[in-house]
Wavefront OBJ file of the C-alpha trace (Angstrom):
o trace
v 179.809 -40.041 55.944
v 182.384 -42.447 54.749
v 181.524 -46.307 53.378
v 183.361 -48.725 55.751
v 183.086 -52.687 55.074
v 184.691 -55.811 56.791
v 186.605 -57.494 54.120
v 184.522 -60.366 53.547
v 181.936 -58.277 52.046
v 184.410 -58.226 48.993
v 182.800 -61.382 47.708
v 180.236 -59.209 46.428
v 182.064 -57.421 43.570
v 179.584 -56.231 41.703
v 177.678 -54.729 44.700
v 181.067 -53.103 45.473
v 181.690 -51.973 42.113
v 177.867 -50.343 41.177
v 178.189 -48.940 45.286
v 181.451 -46.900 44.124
v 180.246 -45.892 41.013
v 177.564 -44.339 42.424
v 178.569 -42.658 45.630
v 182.137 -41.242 44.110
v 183.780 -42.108 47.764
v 186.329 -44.341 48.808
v 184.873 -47.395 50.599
v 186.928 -48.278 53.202
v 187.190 -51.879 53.907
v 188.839 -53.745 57.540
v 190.259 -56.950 58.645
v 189.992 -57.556 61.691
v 188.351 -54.417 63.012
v 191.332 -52.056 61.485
v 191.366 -50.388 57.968
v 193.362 -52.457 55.858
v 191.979 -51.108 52.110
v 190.408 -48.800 50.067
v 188.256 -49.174 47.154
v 187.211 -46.662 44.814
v 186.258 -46.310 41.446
v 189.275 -45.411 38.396
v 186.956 -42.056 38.447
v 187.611 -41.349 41.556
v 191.316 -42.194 41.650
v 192.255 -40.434 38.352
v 190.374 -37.309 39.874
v 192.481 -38.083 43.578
v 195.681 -38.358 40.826
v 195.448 -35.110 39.220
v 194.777 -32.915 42.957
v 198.144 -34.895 44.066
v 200.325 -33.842 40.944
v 198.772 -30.243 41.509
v 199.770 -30.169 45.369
v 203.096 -31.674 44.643
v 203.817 -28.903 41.871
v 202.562 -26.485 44.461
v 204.757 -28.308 46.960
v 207.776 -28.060 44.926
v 207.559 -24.384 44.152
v 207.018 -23.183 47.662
v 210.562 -25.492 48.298
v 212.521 -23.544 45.159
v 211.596 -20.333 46.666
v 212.706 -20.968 50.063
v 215.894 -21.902 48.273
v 216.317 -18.984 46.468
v 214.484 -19.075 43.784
v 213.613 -16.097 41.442
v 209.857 -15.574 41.274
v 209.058 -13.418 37.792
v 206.199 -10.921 36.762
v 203.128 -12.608 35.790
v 203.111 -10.997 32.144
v 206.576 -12.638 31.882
v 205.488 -15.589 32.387
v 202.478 -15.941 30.043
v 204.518 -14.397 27.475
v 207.339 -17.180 28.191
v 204.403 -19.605 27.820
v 203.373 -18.474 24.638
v 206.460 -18.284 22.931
v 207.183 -21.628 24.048
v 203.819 -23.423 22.385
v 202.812 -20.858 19.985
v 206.047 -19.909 18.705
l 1 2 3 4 5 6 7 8 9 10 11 12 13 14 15 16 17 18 19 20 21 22 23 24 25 26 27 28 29 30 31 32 33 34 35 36 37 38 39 40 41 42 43 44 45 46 47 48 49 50 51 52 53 54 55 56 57 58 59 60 61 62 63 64 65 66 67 68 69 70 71 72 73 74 75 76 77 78 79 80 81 82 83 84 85 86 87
């Protein structure tokens, strides 16, 4: 169930801060009865970070290949891959 807040609860910053720690969810927060933020701990956002670079990667090579892109074999590629970092 997702944490929602009315703004002026952000006085309490540590509350806020221990809150999102703990629970690993964003905390929603409104103004005026809409959602106007969300707060969630640098945990949290670095792990949000790293599934965004994946999906745009994903994105990005499902875009190439409607292009025309050239897909290769799988043993290609890890070979390719090892040359490149293990010489």
């Amino acid at each position: 169930m997702p944490v929602i807040m009315p703004i002026k609860d952000l006085r309490n910053t540590s509350e806020i801060s221990d809150m999102a720690h703990k629970i690993q969810e964003p905390i929603f927060i409104t103004k005026n009865g809409y959602s106007d933020l969300v707060v969630m701990s640098s945990e949290l956002y670095d792990k949000f970070a790293k599934i965004n670079r994946i999906d745009q990667a994903i994105y990005e090579s499902e875009i190439e290949m409607e292009e025309g892109g050239v897909s290769i074999d799988l043993d290609e590629a890890f070979e390719k891959l090892n040359r490149k970092y293990y010489g």
